[in-house]
C-alpha positions in Angstrom: 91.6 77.4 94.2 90.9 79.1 97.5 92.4 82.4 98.1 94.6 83.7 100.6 92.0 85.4 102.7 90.0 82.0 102.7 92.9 80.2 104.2 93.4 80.0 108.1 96.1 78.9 109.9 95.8 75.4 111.0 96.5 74.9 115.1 99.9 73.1 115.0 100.6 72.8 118.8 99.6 69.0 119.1 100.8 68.0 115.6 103.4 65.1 116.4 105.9 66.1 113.2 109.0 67.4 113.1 109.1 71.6 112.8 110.6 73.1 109.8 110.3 76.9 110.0 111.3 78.6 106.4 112.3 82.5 106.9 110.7 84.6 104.0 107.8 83.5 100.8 109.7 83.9 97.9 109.4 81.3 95.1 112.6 79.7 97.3 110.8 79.4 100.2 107.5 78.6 99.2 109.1 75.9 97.4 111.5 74.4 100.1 108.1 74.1 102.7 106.1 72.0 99.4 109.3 70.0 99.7 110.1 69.8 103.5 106.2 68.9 103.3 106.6 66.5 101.3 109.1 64.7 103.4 106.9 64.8 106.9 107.9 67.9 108.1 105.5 70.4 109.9 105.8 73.0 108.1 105.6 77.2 109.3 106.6 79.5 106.6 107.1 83.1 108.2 106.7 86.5 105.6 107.5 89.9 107.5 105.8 91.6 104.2 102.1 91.7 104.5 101.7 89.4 101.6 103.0 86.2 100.6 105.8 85.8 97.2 109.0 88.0 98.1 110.1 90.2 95.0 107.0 88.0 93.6 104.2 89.9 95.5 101.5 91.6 93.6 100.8 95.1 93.5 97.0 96.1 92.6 96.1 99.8 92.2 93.3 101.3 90.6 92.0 98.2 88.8 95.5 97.3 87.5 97.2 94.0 88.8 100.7 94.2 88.1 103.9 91.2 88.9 106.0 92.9 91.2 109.0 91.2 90.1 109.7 87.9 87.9 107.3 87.8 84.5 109.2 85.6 82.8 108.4 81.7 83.8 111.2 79.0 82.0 111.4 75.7 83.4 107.7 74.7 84.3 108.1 71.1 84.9 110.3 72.5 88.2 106.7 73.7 89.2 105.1 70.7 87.9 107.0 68.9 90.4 105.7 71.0 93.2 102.0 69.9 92.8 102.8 66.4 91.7 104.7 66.2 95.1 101.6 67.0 96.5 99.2 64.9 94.2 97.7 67.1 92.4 98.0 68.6 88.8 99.2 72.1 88.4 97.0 72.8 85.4 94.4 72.6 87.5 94.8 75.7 89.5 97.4 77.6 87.2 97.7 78.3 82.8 100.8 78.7 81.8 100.9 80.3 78.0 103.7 80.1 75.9 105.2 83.5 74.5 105.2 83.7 70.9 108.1 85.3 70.4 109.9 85.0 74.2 110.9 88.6 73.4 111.3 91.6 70.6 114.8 93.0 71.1 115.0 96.6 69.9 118.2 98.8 68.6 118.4 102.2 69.1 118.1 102.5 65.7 114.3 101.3 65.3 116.3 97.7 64.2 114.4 94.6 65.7 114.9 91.4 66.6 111.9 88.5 67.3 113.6 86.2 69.7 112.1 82.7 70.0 112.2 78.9 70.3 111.3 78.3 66.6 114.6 77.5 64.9 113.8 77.8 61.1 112.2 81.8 62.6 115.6 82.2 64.2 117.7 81.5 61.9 116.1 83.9 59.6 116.3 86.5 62.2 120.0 85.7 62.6 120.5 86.6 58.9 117.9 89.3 58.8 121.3 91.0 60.6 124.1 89.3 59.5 124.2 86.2 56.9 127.8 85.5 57.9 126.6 84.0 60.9 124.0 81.8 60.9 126.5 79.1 60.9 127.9 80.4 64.4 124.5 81.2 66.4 123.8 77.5 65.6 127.4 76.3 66.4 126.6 78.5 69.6 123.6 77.4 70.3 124.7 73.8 70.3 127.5 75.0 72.8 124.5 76.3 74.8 123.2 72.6 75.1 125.8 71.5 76.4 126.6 73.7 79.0 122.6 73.5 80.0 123.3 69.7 80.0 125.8 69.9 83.0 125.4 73.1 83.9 121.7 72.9 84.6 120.4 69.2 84.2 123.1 67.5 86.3 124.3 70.1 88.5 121.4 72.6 89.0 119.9 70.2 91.9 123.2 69.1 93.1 125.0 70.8 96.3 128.5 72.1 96.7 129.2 71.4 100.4 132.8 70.7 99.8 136.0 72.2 97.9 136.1 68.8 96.9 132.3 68.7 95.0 133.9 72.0 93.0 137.4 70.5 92.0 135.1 67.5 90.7 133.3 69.6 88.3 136.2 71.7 87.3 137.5 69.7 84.3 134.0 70.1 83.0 133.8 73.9 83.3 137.1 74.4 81.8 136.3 72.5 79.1 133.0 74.5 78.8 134.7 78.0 79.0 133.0 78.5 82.6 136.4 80.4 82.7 135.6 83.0 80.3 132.4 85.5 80.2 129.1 85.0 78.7 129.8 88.0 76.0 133.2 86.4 75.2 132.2 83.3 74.5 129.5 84.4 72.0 131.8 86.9 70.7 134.0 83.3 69.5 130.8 82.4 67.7 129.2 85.9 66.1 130.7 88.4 64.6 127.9 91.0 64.0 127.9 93.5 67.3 124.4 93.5 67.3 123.8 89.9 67.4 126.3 89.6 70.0 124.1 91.5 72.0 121.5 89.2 71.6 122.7 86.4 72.5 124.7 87.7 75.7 122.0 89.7 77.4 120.7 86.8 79.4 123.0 87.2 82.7 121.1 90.6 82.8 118.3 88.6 83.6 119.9 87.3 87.3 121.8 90.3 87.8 125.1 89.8 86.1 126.8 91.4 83.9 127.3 89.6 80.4 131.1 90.8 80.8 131.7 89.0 83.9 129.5 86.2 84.6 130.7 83.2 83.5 129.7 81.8 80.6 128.4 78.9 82.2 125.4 81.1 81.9 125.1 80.6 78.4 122.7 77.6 79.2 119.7 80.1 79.7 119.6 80.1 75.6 119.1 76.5 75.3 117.3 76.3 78.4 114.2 78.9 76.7 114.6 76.8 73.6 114.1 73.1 75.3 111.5 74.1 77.7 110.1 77.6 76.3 108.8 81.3 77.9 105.9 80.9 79.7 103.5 83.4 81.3 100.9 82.3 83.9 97.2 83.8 83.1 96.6 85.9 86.2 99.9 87.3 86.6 102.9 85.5 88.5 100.9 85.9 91.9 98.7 83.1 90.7 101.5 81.0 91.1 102.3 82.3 94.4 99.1 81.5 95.4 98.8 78.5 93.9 102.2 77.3 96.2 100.7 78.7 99.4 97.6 76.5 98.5 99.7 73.5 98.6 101.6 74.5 101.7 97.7 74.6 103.1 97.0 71.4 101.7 100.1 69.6 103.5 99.0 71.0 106.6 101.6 73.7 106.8 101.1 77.3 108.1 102.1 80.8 106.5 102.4 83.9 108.7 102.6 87.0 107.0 103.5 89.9 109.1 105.9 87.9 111.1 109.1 89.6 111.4 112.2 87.6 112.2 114.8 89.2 114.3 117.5 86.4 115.2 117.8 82.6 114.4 118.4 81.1 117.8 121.1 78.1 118.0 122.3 75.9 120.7 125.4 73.8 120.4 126.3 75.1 116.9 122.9 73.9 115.9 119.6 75.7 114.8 116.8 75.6 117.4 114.7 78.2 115.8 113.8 81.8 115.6 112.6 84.7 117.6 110.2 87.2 116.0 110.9 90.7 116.2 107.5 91.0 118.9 110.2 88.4 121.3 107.4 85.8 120.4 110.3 82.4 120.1 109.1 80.1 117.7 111.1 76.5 118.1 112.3 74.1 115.8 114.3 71.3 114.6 115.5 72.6 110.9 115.7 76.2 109.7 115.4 77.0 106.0 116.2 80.9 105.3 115.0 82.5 102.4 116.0 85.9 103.3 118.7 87.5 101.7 122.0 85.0 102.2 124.1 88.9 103.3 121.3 89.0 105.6 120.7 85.7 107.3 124.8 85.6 107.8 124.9 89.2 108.6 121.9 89.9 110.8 119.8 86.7 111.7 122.7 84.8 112.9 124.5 88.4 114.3 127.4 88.4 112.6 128.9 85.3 114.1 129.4 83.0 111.2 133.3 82.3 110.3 133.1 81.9 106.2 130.6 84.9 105.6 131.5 87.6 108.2 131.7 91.3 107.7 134.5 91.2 106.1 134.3 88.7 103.8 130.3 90.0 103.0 131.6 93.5 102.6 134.0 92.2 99.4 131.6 90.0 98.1 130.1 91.7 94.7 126.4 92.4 95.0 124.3 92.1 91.8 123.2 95.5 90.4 120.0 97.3 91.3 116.6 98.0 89.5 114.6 101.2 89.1 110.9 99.4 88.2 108.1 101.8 87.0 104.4 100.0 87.2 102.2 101.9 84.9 98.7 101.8 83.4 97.1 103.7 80.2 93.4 104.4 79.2 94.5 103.1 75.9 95.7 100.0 73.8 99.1 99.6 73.1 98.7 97.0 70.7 102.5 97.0 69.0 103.9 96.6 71.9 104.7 92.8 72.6 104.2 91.2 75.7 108.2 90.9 76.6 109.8 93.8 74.8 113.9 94.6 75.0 114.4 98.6 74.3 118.5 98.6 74.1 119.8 102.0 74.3 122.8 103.8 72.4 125.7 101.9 74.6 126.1 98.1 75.7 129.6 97.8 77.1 130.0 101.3 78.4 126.1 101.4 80.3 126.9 98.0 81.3 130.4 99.2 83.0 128.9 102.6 84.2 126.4 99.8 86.3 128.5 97.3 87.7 131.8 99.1 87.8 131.9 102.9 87.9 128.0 102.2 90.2 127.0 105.6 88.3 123.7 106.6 87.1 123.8 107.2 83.1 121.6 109.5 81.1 121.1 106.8 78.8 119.4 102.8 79.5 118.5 99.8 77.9 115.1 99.0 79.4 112.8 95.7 79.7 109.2 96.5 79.0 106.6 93.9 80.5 103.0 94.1 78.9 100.9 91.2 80.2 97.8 92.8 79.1 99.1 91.7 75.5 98.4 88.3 76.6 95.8 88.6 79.8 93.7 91.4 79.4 92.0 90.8 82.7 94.9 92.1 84.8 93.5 95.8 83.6 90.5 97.7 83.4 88.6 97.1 79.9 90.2 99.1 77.2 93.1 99.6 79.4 96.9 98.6 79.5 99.2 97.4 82.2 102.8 97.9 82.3 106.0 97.3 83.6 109.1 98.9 82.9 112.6 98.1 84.0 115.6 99.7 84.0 119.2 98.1 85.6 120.6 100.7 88.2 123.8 100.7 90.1 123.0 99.5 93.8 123.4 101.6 96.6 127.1 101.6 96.7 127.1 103.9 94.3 125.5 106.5 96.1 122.3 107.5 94.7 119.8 109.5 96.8 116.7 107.9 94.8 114.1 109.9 96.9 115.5 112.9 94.3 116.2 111.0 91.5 113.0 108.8 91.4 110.6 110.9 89.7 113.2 113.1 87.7 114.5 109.4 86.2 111.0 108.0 86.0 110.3 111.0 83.7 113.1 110.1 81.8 112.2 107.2 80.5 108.5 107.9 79.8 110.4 110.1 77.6 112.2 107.7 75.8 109.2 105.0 75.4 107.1 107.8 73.6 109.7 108.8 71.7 110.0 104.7 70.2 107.4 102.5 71.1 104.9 104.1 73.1 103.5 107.5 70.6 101.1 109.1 73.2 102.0 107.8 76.9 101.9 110.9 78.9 98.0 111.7 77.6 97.3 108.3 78.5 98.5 107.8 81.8 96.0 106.7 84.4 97.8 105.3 87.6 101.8 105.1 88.0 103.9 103.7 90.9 108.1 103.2 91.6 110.3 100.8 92.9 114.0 101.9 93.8 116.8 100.0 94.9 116.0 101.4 98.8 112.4 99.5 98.4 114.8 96.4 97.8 116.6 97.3 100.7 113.7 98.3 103.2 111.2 95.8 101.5 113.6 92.8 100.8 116.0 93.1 103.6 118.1 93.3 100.3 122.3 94.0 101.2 123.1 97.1 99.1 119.2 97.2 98.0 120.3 94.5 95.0 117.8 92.7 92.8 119.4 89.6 92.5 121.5 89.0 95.7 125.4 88.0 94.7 126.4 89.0 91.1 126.7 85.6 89.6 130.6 85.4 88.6 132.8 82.1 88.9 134.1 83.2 92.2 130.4 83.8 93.2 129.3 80.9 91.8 128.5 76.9 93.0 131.0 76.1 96.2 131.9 79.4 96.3 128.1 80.5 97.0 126.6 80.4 100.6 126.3 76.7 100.6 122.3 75.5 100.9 123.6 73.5 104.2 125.0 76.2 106.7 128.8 75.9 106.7 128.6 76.8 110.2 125.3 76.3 111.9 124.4 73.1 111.6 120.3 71.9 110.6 120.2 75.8 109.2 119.4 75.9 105.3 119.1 78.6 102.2 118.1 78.5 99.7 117.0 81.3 96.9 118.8 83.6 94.9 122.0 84.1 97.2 123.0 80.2 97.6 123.5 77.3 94.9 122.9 77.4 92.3 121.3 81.5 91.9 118.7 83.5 90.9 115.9 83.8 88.3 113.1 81.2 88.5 114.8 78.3 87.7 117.6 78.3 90.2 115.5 79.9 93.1 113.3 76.8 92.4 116.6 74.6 91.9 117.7 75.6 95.5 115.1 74.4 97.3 115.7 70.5 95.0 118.9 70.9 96.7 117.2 70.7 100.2 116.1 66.6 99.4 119.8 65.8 99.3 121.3 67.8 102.4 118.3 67.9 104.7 117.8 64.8 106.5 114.0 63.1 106.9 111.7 64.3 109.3 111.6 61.0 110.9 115.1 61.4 112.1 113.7 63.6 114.8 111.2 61.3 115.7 
């Protein structure tokens, strides 16, 4: 596979084909361009960052290559699709290797759990901490099925352009619980505290709170069960590259660098964009990627009628995330490749986050070692790490240029004190994201990770729709429209695009 460096710009002035210009690289965007590419646009995808992949750049520092943001790949065959779309076979550029267990979920207490896809394993973790119920996680994970059935399988792909499409699906949601929170509905099926926790934790994972979002969320169990938790060899950059290589391929373009300041529209309709240089860049559709708060609030300047100021300002934003990448002279080698660290509070830390927006002493943390899988992503003898920790956004206030270090401190603290004997010594290169990198870096509004928090009122028609409700041949896709964030619906958004975005040929 070429790299990025080897890959020029092809001249698209005299190419006859329809224009599709997609605002931003992330997973949603890259995606959308394979996709409009497929279907005869000319594509021009346009990155203001100096790199291509969103949240999923890559930073490298002192012979450590660490994921910026997502490590956890579910769903392949929604990347499959990608290269098939474009004839080729993604194992051919890209490994994906399936995590053995997808995570090790540890208690305050030093308790452990081995989370995984093997069912005979689970169920024998399941009693490991409670006997009792066995018989409910599997009664709950066959609820999980079903919600993933329609939740994900039918409706994942499927837009919500109308009030109508929602009142459709309704009798199906109800009758899923979609009306009640992820923690409440496992709470109907386990009784042990701790194994609730388990088995709620997952809306973490797109920036929702287990206490809120609606339980149509649950699918993500069965969803890791049916298709697995993958890594890709290389890091999650390789798959970045790997789409702009196919973006190449179809004859499509990728600007990094390229700063958009305004989508331009005539007659209610999109013509294109101007950079932030003045440099105006036409075109027949629009596809924005950036932050929905953002293309609504800033690229379009304020004028839309369903997501104003107002309406934007009540909207609930996901929480933030403090992200600590960090690299040791040393092996590591208890520490799993996907490892949970829950702290001393669930409910309370969780409220302190999403309701009270205030920092806590304590955390629960996710710890990311890929070096437990690819040891090439750090220096020989050496390991890489990423460590996560779920913040308030910047409602709440926070003046992270004081707090970063004192909080990064923190919790090198805590993982020497449980599963990290001898960090400090062993320290070799460090480096911090805040929620204010989301917001200078990401365009992010109120420097969230995950765009809108995902509850019911946030969720499906009541998302920014992936057809502009007011601009018409403007499209989003990504983590703040239908159907959400995390791989699988970022990659979902852009499947939308084939049903609401019309064939290039009707431009012709």
């Amino acid at each position: 596979m070429l790299t990025l460096a080897d890959m020029p710009n092809p001249v698209t002035s005299s190419d006859p084909r329809a224009h599709a210009v997609v605002i931003g690289s992330g997973f949603g965007g890259l995606a959308a361009a394979i996709r409009l590419g497929a279907r005869g646009y000319r594509v021009t995808v346009l990155e203001r960052l100096e790199q291509p992949g969103g949240r999923a750049r890559v930073h490298r520092q002192d012979g450590f290559t660490f994921d910026a943001g997502p490590t956890i790949v579910t769903a392949p065959f929604l990347f499959e699709e990608l290269w098939r779309l474009c004839g080729r076979r993604m194992d051919d550029d890209v490994t994906l290797v399936p995590m053995r267990p997808f995570y090790r979920i540890r208690f305050d207490d030093g308790a452990t759990f081995d989370y995984s896809g093997d069912i005979a394993a689970m169920r024998a973790e399941v009693a490991k901490f409670s006997s009792a119920d066995v018989a409910g996680y599997e009664a709950f994970m066959a609820r999980s099925e079903a919600i993933c059935r329609v939740g994900f399988e039918e409706l994942g792909h499927v837009p919500f352009s109308s009030v109508t499409d929602m009142l459709r699906i309704m009798p199906s949601l109800l009758r899923l619980g979609g009306h009640r929170s992820v923690y409440d509905l496992v709470a109907s099926y386990i009784r042990d505290e701790r194994l609730r926790t388990i088995f709620s934790f997952h809306p973490l994972l797109i920036g929702g709170s287990p206490f809120r979002a609606s339980a149509i969320y649950c699918l993500i169990a069965h969803l890791e069960r049916r298709w697995g938790v993958h890594f890709a060899m290389g890091g999650t950059g390789r798959l970045v590259d790997g789409l702009c290589d196919l973006i190449w391929g179809q004859g499509g373009a990728l600007r990094c660098g390229a700063d958009v300041a305004r989508i331009t529209v005539a007659g209610g309709k999109a013509t294109g964009v101007t950079l932030a240089n003045g440099e105006a860049i036409p075109a027949e559709i629009v596809v924005s990627n950036a932050d929905s708060a953002f293309t609504y609030g800033t690229l379009l300047g304020g004028t839309a009628k369903r997501w104003n100021a107002r309406r934007l300002g009540r909207a609930h934003s996901s929480m933030g995330l403090f992200v600590w990448y960090f690299g040791t002279s040393k092996k590591f080698p208890d520490v799993a490749h996907h490892t949970i660290l829950m702290g001393p509070r669930y409910r309370g830390l969780i409220e302190d986050i999403f309701t009270k927006k205030r920092l806590a002493k304590d955390f629960s943390l996710y710890l990311h070692r890929p070096t437990a899988t690819d040891p090439m992503l750090a220096p020989p003898g050496h390991d890489a790490f990423y460590v996560l920790s779920p913040v308030p956004n910047l409602d709440g206030g926070q003046d992270w240029a004081a707090l970063a270090e004192p909080y990064r401190e923190a919790i090198a603290r805590h993982l020497e004190a449980t599963v990290m004997p001898g960090l400090s010594e062993s320290l070799v290169t460090s480096k911090v994201t805040t929620p204010n990198d989301f917001a200078s870096d990401f365009l992010s509004y109120r420097g969230s990770g995950f765009g809108l928090e995902p509850v019911l009122t946030q969720s499906a028609w009541f998302r920014p729709h992936n057809a502009s409700e007011n601009v018409r041949n403007l499209y989003l896709v990504g983590a703040g429209t239908h159907p959400g964030a995390g791989l699988p619906g970022v990659l979902s958004s852009a499947r939308v695009l084939d049903s609401v975005v019309p064939d290039a040929r009707v431009f012709a």
